[in-house]
N, C-alpha and C positions, 0 to 999 in steps of 0.2 A: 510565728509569722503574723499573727494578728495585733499581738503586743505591737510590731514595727510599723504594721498599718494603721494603728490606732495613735501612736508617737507620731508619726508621719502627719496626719489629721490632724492632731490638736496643735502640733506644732504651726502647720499653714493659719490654725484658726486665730492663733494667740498674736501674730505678727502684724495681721491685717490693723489689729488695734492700736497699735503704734505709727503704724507707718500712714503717711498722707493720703487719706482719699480727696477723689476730685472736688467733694462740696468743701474742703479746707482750703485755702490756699498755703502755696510752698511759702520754703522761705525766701525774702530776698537776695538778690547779691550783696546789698550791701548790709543787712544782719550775715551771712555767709564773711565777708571783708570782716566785720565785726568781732564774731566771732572766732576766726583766726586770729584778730590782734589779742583779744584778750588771752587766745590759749599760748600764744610764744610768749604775751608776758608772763605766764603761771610757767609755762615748762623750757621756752626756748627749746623746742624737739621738733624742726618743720616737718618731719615726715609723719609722726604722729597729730601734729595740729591740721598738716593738709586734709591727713586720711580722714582726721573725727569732723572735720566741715563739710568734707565730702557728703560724709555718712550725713550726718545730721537734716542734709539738703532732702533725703527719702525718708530718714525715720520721722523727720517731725513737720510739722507745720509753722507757718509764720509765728500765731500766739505761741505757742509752745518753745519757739526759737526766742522770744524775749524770755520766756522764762528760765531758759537754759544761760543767755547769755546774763542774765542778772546774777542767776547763782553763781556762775563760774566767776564772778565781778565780788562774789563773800557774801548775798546775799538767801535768802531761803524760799523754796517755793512754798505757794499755798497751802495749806493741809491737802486741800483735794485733789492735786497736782503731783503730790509726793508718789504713789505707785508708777505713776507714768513718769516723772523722771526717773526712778531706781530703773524701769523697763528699760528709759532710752540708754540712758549708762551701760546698763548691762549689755546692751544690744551693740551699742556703738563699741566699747571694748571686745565684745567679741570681733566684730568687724576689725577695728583698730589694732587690737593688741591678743589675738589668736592663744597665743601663753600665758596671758595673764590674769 
């Protein structure tokens, strides 16, 4: 029982980190617009480009959305950036894609 209380814990703690608080600003509608064009030109799949824009809108913040949307364009994030996109990826696929 303590093991699931303690998983349960760190889990809440680790999310907050990714996800937008109020001193960040979200992203726009139109990096959100953006960002689905660039994902149906990578995959043509709308119900996964809907869901990962969706997502995207709570896990990240405005800076963060260029940097998602640059790399999804063939570009690379930062060095110091790189943890937090693997996060948002891994986050958003869990969202997005539950099986995969």
């Amino acid at each position: 029982m303590r093991k699931l209380a303690l998983t349960a814990v760190l889990g809440v703690l680790t999310v907050p980190a990714l996800a937008v608080t109020p001193t960040m600003a979200s992203p726009t509608a139109e990096q959100k617009a953006e960002f689905y064009a660039v994902c149906m030109g990578i995959s043509q799949d709308q119900t996964l480009c809907s869901c990962k824009a969706d997502a995207a809108m709570t896990l990240i913040d405005e800076r963060f959305m260029n940097v998602v949307i640059v790399s999804m364009k063939g570009g690379s994030p930062a060095a110091a950036d790189y943890p937090r996109y693997n996060a948002y990826v891994a986050q958003s696929n869990r969202v997005c894609k539950p099986n995969y």
